[in-house]
DRENDO-1510 file (C-alpha; in Angstrom, 1 decimal, always signed):
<recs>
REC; n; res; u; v; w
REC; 1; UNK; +54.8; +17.6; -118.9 .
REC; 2; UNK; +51.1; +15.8; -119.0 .
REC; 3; UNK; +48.8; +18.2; -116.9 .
REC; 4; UNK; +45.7; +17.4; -115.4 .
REC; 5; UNK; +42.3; +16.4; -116.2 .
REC; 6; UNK; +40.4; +19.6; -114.7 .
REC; 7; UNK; +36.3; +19.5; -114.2 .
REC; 8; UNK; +34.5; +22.6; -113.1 .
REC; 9; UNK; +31.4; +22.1; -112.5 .
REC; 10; UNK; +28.3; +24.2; -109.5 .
REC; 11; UNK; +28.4; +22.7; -106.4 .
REC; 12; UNK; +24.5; +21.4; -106.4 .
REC; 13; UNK; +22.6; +17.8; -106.9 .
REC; 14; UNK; +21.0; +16.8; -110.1 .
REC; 15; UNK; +22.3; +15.0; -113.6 .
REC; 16; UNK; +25.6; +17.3; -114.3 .
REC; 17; UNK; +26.8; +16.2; -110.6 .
REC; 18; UNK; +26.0; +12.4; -111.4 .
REC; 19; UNK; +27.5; +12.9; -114.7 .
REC; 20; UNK; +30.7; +14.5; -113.3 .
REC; 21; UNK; +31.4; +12.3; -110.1 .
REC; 22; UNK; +30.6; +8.8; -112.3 .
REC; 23; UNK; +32.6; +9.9; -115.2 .
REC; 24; UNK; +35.9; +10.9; -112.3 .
REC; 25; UNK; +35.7; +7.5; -110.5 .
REC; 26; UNK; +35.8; +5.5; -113.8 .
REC; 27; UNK; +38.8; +7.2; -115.6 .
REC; 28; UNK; +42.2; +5.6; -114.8 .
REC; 29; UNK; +46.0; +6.4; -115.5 .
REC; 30; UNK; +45.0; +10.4; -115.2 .
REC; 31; UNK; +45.7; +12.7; -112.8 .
REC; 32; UNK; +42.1; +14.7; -111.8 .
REC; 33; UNK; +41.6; +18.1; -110.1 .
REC; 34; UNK; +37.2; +18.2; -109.9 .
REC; 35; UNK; +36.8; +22.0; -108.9 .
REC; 36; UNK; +32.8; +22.4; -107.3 .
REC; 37; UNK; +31.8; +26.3; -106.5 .
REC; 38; UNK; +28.7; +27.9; -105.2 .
REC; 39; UNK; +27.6; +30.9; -103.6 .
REC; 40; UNK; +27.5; +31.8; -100.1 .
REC; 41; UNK; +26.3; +34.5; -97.7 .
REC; 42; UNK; +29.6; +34.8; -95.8 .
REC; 43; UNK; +32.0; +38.1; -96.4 .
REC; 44; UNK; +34.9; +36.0; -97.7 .
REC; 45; UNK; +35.4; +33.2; -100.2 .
REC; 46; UNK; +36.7; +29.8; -99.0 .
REC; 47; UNK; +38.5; +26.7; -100.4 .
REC; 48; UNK; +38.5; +23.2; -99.0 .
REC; 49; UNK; +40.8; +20.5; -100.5 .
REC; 50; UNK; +40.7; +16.8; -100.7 .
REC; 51; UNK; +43.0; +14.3; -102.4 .
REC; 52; UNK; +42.3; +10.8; -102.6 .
REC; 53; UNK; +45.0; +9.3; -104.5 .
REC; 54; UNK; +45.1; +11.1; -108.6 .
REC; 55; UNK; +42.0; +13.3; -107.7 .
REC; 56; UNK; +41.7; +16.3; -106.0 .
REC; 57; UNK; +38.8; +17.7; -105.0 .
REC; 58; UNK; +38.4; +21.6; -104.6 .
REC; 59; UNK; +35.6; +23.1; -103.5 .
REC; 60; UNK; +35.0; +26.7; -103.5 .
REC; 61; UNK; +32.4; +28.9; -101.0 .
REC; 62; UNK; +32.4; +32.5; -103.2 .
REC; 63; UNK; +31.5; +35.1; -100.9 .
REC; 64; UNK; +28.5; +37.0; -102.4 .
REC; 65; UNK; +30.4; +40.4; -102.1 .
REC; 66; UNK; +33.4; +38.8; -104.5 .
REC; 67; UNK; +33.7; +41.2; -107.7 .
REC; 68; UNK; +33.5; +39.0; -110.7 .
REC; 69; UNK; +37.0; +39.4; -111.6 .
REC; 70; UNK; +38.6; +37.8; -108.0 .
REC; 71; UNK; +36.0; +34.6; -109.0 .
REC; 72; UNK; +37.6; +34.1; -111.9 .
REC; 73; UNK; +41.1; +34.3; -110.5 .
REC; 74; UNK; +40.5; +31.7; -108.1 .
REC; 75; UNK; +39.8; +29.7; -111.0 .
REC; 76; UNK; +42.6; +30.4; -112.5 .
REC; 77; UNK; +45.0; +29.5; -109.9 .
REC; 78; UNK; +43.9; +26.0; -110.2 .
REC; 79; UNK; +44.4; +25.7; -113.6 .
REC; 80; UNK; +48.2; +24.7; -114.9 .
REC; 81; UNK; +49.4; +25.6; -118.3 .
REC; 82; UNK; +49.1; +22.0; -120.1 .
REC; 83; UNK; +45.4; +20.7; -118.4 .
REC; 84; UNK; +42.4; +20.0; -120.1 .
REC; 85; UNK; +39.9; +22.0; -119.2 .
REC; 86; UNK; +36.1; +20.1; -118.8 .
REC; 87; UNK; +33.4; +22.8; -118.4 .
REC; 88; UNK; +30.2; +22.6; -117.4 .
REC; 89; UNK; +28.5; +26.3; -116.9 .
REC; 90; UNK; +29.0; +29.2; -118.5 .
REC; 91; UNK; +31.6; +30.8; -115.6 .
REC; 92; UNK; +34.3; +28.3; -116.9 .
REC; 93; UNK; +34.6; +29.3; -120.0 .
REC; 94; UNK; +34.1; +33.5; -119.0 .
REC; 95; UNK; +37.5; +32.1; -117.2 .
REC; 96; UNK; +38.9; +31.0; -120.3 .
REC; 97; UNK; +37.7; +33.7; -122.5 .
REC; 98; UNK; +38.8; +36.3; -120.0 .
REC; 99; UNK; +42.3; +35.2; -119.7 .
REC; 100; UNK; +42.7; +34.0; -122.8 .
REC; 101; UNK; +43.8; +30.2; -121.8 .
REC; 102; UNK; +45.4; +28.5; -124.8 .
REC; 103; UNK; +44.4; +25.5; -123.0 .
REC; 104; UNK; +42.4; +22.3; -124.7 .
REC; 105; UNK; +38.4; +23.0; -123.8 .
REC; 106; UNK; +36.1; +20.9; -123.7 .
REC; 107; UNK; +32.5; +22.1; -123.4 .
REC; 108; UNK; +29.7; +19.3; -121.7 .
REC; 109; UNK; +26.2; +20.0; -123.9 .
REC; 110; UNK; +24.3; +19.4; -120.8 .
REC; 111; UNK; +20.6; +20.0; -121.8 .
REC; 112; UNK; +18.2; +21.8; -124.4 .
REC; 113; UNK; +17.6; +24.6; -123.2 .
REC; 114; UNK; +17.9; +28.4; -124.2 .
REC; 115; UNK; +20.8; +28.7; -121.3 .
REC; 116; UNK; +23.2; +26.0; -122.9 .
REC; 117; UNK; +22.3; +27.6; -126.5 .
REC; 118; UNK; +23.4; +31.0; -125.5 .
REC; 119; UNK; +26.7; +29.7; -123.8 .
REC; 120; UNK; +28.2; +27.8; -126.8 .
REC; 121; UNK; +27.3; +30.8; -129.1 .
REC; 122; UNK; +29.0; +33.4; -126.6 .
REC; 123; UNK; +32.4; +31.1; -126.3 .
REC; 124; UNK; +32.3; +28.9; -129.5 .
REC; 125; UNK; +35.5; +30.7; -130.5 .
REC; 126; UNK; +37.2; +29.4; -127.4 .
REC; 127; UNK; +35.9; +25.6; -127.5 .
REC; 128; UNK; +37.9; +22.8; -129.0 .
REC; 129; UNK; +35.6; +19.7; -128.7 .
REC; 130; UNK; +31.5; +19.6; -127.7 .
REC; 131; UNK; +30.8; +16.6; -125.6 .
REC; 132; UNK; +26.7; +16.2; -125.7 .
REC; 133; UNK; +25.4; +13.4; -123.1 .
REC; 134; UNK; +22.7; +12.6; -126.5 .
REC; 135; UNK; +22.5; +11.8; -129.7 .
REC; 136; UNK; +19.6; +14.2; -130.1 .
REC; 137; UNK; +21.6; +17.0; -128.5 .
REC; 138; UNK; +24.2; +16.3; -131.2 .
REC; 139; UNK; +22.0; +16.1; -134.0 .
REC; 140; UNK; +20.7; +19.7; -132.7 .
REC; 141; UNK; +23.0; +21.7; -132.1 .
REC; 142; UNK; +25.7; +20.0; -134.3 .
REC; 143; UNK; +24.9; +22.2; -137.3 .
REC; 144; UNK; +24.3; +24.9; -136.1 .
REC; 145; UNK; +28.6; +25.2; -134.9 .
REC; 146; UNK; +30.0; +23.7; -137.6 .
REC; 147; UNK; +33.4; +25.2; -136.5 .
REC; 148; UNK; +33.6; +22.9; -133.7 .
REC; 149; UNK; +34.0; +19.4; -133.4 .
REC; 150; UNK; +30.7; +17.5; -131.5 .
REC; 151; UNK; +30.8; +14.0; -129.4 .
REC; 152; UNK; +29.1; +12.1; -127.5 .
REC; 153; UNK; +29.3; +10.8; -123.8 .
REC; 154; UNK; +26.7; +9.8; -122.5 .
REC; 155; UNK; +25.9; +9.6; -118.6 .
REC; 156; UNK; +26.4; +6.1; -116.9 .
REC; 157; UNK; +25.6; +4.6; -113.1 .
REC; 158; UNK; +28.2; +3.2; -110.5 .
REC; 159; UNK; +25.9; +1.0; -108.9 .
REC; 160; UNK; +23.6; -1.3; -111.0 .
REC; 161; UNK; +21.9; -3.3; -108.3 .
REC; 162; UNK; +19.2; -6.1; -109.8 .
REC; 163; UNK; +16.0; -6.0; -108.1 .
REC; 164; UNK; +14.0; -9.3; -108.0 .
REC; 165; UNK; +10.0; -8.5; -109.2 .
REC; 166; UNK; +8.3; -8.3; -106.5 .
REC; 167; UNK; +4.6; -9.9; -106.1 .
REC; 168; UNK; +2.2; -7.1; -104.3 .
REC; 169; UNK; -1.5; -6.1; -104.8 .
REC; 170; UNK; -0.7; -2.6; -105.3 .
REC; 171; UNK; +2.0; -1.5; -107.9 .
REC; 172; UNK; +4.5; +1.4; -106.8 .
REC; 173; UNK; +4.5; +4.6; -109.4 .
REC; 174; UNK; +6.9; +7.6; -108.5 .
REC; 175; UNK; +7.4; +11.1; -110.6 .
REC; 176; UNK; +11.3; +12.5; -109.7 .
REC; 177; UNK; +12.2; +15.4; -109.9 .
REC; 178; UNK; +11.8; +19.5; -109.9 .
REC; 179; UNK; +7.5; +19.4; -109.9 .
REC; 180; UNK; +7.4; +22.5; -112.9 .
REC; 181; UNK; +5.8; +22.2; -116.0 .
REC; 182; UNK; +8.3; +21.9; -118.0 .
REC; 183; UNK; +9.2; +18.1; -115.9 .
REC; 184; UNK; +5.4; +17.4; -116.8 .
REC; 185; UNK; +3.9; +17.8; -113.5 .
REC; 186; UNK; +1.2; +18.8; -114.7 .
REC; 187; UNK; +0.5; +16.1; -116.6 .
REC; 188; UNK; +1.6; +13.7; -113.3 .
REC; 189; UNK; -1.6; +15.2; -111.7 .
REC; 190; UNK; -3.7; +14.2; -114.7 .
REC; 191; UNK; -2.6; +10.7; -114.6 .
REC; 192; UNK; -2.9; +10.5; -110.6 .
REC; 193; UNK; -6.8; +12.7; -110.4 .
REC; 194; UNK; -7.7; +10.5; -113.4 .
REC; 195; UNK; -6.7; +7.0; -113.3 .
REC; 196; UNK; -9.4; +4.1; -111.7 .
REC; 197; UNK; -7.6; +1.1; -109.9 .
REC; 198; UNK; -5.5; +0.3; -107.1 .
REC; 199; UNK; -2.1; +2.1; -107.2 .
REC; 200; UNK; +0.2; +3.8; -105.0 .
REC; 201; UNK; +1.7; +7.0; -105.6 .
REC; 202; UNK; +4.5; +9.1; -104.6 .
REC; 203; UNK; +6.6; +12.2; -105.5 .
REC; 204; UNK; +10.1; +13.1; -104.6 .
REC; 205; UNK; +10.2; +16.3; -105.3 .
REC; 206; UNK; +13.7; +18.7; -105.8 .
REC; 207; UNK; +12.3; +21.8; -104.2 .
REC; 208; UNK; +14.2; +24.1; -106.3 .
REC; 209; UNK; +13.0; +25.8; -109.2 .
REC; 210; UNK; +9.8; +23.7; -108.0 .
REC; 211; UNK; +6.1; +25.2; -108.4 .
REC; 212; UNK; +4.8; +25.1; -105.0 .
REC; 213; UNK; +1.3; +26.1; -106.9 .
REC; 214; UNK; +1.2; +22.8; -108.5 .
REC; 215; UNK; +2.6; +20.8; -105.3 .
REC; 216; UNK; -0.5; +22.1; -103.4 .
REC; 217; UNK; -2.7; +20.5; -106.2 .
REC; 218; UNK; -1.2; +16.9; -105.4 .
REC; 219; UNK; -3.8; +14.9; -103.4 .
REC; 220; UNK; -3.9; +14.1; -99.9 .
REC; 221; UNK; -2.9; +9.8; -100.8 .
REC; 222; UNK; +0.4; +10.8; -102.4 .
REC; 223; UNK; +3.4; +10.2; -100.3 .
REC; 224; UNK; +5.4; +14.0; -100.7 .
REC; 225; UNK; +9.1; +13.5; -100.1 .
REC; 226; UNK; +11.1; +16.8; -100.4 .
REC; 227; UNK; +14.6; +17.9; -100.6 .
REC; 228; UNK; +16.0; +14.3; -100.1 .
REC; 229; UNK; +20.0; +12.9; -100.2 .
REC; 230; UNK; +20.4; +11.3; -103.3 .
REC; 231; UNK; +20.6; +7.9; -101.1 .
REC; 232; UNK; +17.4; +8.5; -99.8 .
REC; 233; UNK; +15.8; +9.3; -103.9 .
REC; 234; UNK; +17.6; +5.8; -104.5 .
REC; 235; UNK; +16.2; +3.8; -102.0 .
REC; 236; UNK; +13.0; +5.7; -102.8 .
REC; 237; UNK; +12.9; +4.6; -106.3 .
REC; 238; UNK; +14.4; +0.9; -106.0 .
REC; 239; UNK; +10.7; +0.4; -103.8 .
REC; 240; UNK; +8.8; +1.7; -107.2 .
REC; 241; UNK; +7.5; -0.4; -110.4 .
REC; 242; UNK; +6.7; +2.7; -112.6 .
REC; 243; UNK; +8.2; +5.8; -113.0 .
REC; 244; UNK; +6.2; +8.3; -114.7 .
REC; 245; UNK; +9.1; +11.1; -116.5 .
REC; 246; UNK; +6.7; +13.4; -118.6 .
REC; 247; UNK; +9.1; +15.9; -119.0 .
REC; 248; UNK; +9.1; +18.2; -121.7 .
REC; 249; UNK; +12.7; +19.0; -122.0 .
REC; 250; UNK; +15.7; +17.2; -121.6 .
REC; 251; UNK; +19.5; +16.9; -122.2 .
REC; 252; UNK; +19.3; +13.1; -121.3 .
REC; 253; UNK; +17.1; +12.3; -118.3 .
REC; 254; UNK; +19.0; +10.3; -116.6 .
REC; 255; UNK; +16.5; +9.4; -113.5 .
REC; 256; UNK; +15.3; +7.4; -116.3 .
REC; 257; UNK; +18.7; +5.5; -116.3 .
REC; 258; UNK; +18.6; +4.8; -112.6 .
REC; 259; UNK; +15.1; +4.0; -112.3 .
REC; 260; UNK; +15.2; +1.4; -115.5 .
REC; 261; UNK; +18.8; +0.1; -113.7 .
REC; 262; UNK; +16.5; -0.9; -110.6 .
REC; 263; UNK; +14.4; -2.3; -112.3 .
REC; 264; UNK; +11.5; +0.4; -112.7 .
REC; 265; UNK; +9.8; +0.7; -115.6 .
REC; 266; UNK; +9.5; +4.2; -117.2 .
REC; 267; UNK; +6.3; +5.5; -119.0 .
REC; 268; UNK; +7.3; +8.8; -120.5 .
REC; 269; UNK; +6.9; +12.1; -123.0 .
REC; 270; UNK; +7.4; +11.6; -127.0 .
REC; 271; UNK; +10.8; +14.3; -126.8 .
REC; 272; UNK; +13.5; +14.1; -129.2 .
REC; 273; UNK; +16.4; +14.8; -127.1 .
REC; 274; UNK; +17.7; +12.1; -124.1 .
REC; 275; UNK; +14.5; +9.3; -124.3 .
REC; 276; UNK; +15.5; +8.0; -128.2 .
REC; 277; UNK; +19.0; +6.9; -126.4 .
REC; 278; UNK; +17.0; +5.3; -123.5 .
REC; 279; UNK; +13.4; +3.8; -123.6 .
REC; 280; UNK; +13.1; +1.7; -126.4 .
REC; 281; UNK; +8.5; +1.6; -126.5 .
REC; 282; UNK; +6.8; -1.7; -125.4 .
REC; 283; UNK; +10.3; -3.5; -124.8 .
REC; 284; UNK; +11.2; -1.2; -121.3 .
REC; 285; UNK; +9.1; +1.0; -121.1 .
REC; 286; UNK; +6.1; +3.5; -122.9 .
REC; 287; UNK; +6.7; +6.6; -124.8 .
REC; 288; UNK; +3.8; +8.6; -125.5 .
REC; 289; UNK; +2.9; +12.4; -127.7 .
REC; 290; UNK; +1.9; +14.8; -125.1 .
REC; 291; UNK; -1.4; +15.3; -126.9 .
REC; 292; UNK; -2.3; +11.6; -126.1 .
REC; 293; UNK; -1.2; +11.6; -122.6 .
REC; 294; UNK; -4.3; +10.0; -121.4 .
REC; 295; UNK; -2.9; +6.9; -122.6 .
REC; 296; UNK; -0.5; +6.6; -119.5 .
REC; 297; UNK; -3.6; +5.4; -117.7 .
REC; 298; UNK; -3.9; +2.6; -120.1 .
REC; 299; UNK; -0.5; +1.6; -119.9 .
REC; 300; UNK; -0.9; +1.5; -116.0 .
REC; 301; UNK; -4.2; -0.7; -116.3 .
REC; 302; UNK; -2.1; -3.2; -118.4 .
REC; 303; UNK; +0.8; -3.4; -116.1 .
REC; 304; UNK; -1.4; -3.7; -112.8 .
REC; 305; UNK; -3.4; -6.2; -114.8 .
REC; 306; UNK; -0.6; -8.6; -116.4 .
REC; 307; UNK; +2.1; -8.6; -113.9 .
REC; 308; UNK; +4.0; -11.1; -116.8 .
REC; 309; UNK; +4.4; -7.8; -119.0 .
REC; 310; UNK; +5.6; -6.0; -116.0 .
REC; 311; UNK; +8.1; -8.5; -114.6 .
REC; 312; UNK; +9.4; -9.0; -118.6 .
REC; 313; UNK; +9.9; -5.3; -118.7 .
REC; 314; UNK; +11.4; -4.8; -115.7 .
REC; 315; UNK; +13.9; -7.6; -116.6 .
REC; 316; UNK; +14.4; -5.6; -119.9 .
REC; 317; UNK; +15.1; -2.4; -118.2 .
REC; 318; UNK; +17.9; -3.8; -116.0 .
REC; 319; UNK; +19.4; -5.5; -119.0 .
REC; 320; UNK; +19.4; -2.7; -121.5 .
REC; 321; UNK; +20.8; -0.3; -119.4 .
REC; 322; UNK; +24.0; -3.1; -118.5 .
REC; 323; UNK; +24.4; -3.9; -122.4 .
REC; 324; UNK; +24.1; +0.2; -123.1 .
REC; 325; UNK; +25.9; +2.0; -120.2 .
REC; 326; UNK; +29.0; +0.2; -119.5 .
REC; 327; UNK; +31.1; +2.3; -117.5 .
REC; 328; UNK; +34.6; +1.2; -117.9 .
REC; 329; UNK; +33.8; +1.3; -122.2 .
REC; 330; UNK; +31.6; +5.2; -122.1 .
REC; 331; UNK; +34.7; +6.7; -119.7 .
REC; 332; UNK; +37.6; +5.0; -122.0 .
REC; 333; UNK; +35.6; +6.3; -125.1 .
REC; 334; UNK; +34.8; +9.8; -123.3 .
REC; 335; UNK; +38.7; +10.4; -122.7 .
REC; 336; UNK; +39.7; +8.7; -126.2 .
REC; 337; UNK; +37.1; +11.9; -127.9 .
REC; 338; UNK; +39.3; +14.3; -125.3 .
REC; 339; UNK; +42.8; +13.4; -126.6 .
REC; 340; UNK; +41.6; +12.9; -130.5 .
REC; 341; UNK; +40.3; +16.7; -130.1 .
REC; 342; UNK; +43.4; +18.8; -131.0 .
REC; 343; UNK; +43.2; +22.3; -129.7 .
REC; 344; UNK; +42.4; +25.0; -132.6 .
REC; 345; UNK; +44.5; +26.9; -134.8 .
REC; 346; UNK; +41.2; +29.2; -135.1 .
REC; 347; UNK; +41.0; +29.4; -131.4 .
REC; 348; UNK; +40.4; +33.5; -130.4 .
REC; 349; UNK; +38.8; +35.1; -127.2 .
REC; 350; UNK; +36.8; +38.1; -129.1 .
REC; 351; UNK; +34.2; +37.7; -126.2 .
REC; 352; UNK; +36.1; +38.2; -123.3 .
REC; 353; UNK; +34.1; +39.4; -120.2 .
REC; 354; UNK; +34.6; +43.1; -118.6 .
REC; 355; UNK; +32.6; +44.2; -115.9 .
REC; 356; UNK; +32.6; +47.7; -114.7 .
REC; 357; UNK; +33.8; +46.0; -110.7 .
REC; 358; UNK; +37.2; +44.8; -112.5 .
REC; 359; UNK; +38.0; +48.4; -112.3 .
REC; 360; UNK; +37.0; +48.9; -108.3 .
REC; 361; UNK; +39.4; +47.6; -105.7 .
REC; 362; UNK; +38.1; +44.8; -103.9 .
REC; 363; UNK; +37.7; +45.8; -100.6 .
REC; 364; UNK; +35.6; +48.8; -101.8 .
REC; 365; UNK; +33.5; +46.6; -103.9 .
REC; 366; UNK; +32.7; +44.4; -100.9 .
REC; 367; UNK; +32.1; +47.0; -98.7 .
REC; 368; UNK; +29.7; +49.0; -101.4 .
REC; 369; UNK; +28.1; +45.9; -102.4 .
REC; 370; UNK; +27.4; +44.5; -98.2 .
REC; 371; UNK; +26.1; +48.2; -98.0 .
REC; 372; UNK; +23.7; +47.4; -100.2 .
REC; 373; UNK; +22.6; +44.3; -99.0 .
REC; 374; UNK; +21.6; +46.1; -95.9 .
REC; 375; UNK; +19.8; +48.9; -97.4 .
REC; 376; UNK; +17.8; +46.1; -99.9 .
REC; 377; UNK; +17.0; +43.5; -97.3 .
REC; 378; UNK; +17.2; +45.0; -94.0 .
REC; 379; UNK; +20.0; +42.8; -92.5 .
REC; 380; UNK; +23.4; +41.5; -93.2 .
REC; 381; UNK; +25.4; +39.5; -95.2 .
</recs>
């Protein structure tokens, strides 16, 4: 019997949602089960199911006062013996690990950062296929787990709508995203305090994990939107001409995607991992070393001043990103890499998670731990 096609995967916005979502509408002829969990301040955990012909939509409200152990088994009472199991996070594969599933596991390389890095080397015993959404991510992280086979699938849009260039006195130029250092808002500023000429500017900020320091440093002309629906960041962007993305660490980037899909053209940091696989420099869009940053206010004077280059770039945006991320050929490849991954022979669970609340019945751990709340923060769960 064929099981399912299971993605786990935090219930919040941002790339690994747009990755999951675009990746479940465009696979056919499998049965899907998309599981989406976050955490809540109720006292008990909820599920809400949704079927729309093969896929199944679960999503999961943990109650904050849940022992670790009764997460996990509402995992596993959505997983059947012969599905394929796509993770995303680290609480997957504790799943996995703690109940020693002999089911095929395949791990998404989301991003370069210390948190992805820590995850495969916890669970590589228990992973059967690494699916990176870059080349660069492969290329790093690759070697370093020989043991396991690596892919990769890269991240793709629904909706590729052409824009027409528009003819205007003052050119549009947006920065997307969490405004931190480490998504180059700092170096936003720079460009925006620095550059002389017409230009309008605006920020859609993600306010979490944000820097509210470095939002109050943005000037008073800057259109501030915060905490948008994705709609709203889309309809946002398909109104901009440049985007600038000088983040300094990324799995793939893939605002850059929709923003060169709408015809936006991207000017952004020098990083080896998720820019190689999108911006190609002076054909759609500018790549430049963060030490020469300054240079973005060049760039800008030369697309405000030869609106020829811009409209040819724009054009080239929308074109690479049709001839590069074809949906119906990345979600037949990213399911071919899935079934040509057997499971392994070598396959153990030598880090399986034990927590000193498996061992506390649950209503006592709730009641302890809501205690505690009360006694921390003054108030109620």
């Amino acid at each position: 019997m064929t099981g399912k096609l299971v993605f786990f995967l935090p219930d919040s916005k941002g790339g690994v949602e747009t990755f999951t979502n675009n990746y479940v509408k465009s696979i056919q002829g499998m049965d899907m089960r998309v599981v989406k969990y976050k955490n809540v301040e109720g006292l008990s955990t909820r599920i809400q199911i949704q079927r729309t012909g093969h896929i199944e939509q679960v999503f999961i409200s943990f109650s904050k006062y849940a022992t670790p152990k009764s997460r996990l088994k509402t995992l596993l009472g959505l997983v059947g013996p012969n599905d394929i199991l796509v993770c995303n996070d680290s609480l997957e594969l504790e799943l996995v690990n703690y109940y020693g599933l002999k089911n095929k596991v395949v791990f998404i390389l989301h991003g370069d950062l210390a948190h992805y890095h820590n995850t495969l080397g916890a669970y590589r015993s228990s992973v059967d296929l690494v699916l990176c959404v870059s080349h660069g991510l492969k290329n790093k992280y690759g070697p370093l787990f020989p043991a396991i086979p690596f892919g990769v699938s890269h991240p793709f849009l629904l909706d590729l709508p052409v824009k027409p260039a528009a003819s205007r006195e003052k050119l549009n130029c947006i920065f997307i995203g969490k405004f931190r250092y480490l998504k180059g808002a700092d170096l936003y500023l720079q460009t925006v305090l620095s550059y002389k000429g017409p230009m309008n500017w605006t920020v859609a900020a993600i306010a979490y994990e944000t820097d509210q320091e470095l939002l109050d440093k943005i000037p008073s002309g800057v259109k501030i939107y915060m905490e948008q629906p994705n709609e709203k960041i889309l309809e946002i962007l398909s109104d901009a001409d440049i985007l600038i993305f000088p983040s300094r660490t990324e799995g793939f980037g893939i605002v850059v995607l929709e923003a060169m899909s709408r015809g936006v053209v991207p000017i952004v940091l020098d990083i080896p991992i998720g820019i190689p696989d999108q911006v190609v420099h002076g054909f759609n869009g500018f790549i430049i070393k963060e030490e020469n940053w300054e240079q973005a206010n060049a760039y800008l004077q030369q697309l405000s001043g030869d609106r020829a280059l811009l409209d040819r770039m724009k054009n080239n945006a929308i074109g690479f990103v049709r001839e590069n991320f074809n949906a119906a050929l990345t979600a037949t490849e990213f399911i071919t890499q899935i079934n040509a991954a057997p499971i392994r022979p070598d396959k153990s669970f030598d880090n399986r998670v034990s927590t000193s609340s498996d061992i506390v019945p649950e209503p006592i751990y709730r009641g302890l731990k809501f205690l505690y709340n009360r006694i921390k923060y003054g108030k109620s769960g």
